[in-house]
C-alpha positions as CSV (number, residue, x, y, z in Angstrom):
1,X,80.4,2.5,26.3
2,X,81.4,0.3,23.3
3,X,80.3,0.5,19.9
4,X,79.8,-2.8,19.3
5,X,77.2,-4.8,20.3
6,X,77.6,-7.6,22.7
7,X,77.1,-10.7,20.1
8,X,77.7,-13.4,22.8
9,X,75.2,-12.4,24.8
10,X,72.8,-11.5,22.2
11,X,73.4,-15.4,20.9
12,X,72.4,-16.5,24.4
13,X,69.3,-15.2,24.6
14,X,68.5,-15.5,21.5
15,X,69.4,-19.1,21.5
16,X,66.8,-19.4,24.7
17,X,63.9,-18.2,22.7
18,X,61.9,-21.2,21.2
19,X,62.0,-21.3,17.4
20,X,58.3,-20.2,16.4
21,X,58.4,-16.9,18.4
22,X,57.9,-14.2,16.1
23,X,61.2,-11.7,15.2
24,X,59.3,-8.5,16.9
25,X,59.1,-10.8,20.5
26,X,62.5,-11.5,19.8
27,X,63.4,-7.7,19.7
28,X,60.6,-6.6,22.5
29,X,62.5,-9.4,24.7
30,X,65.9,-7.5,24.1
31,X,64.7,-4.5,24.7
32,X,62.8,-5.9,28.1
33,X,65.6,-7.8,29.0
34,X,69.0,-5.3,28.8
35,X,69.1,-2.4,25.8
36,X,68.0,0.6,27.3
37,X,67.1,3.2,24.7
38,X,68.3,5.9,26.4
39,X,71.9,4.6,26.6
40,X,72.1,2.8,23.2
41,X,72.3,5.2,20.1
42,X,69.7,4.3,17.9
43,X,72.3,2.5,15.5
44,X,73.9,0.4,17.8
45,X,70.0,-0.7,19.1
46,X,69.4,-1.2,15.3
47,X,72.9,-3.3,14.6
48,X,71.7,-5.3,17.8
49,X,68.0,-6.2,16.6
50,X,69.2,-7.3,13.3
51,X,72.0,-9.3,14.5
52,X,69.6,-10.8,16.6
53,X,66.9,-11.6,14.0
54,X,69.8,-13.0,12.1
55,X,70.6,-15.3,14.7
56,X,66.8,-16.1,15.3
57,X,66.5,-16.7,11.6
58,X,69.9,-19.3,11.5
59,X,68.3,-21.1,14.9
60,X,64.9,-21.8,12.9
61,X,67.0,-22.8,9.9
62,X,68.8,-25.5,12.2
63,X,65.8,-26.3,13.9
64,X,64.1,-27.3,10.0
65,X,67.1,-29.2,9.1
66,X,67.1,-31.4,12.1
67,X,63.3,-32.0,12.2
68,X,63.5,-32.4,8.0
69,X,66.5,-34.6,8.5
70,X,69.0,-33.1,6.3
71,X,71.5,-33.5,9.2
């Protein structure tokens, strides 16, 4: 398996979260949904959660600037 982690899909389901869920049920719903922790080393699930609180964080960031209308 891969080092990296898969960032596409990670955007995807991130992306499908609303904006106001908190960053641990973003990371519970990755683990539910396709990291398995007995197959990911425990830096490669860590890599993955922050990537995906990242991309969490830059969705509610958007979602402010929209509603705010900055854009």
């Amino acid at each position: 398996m891969s080092r990296e982690i898969p960032k596409a899909i990670i955007r995807h389901i991130v992306g499908n979260l609303h904006v106001s869920t908190s960053d641990r049920a973003v990371i519970a719903d990755l683990r539910g949904r396709f990291i398995d922790p007995e197959q990911w080393p425990k830096e490669r699930r860590k890599a993955a959660y922050r990537y995906a609180i990242k991309v969490h964080a830059d969705n509610r960031a958007l979602y402010r600037s929209v509603m705010g209308g900055m854009i």
